[in-house]
C-alpha positions, 0 to 999 in steps of 0.5 A, a space after each residue: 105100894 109102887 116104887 114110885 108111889 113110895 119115893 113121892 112118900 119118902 120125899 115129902 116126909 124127908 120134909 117133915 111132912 106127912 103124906 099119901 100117894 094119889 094116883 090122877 085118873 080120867 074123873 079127876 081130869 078135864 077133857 085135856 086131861 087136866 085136874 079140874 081145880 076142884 080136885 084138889 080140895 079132896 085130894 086135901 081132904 084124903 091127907 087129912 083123913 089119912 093123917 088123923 088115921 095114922 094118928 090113930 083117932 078114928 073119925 067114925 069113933 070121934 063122931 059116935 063117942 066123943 060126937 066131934 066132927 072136923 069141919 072146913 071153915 076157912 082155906 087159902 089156896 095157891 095152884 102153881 102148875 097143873 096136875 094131869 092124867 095119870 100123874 102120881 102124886 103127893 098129898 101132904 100136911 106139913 106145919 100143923 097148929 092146934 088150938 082150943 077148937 081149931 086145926 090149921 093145916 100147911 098142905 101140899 101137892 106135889 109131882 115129884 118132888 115139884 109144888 103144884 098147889 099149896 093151901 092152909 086149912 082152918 078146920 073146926 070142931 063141931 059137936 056133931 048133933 047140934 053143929 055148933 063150936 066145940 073145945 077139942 076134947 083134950 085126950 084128941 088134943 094132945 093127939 093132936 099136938 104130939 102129930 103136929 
């Protein structure tokens, strides 16, 4: 990790957060070199995926043992100021608040240490062959709440 991308890292953790770094590339960007709206819900994306990583669950695993998949049900978003072209980044989730069957997600992006967007997330827990509802197994559960 760059020494940058560890100080964006270092600085959205000294905020009780969890955080990766992402580097802004030509694809993500307009012909002004500003990152299209859109963007940023994968980059939300990434930070939840690498979040659960970190906690260990393994959403491949989750899918083919426990067959749970995480799904987007419901987002808020605010975009304060742009992200541009070769920006680093900071991809964060913060407050976390875990229920029967739904995660809702307090997430960030940041440019050193400045707020661009925030959003909360709702995700649900879908049996993964039928697509409908499902109570969050409790051994993820309390995974979950120990990250959170």
């Amino acid at each position: 990790m760059s020494d940058a991308a560890a100080t964006a890292t270092r600085q959205a953790k000294t905020a009780g957060e969890f955080s990766i770094p992402i580097r802004v590339y030509w694809e993500d960007t307009d012909a002004g070199g500003v990152v299209y709206h859109s963007v940023y819900l994968n980059f939300l994306e990434r930070a939840r995926s690498e979040w659960l990583r970190h906690l260990g669950l393994d959403q491949v695993r989750l899918r083919e043992k426990e067959q749970i998949l995480f799904v987007v049900v419901d987002m808020t978003i605010q975009w304060i100021k742009p992200a541009r072209f070769d920006d680093l980044l900071a991809a964060s989730i913060g407050a976390v608040n875990v229920k029967g069957a739904t995660v809702l997600f307090e997430q960030g992006i940041c440019r050193a240490g400045e707020l661009l967007m925030r959003a909360q997330v709702r995700v649900a827990v879908i049996d993964a062959l039928h697509f409908r509802p499902v109570r969050i197994p409790a051994a993820v559960l309390s995974v979950l709440r120990v990250g959170g």
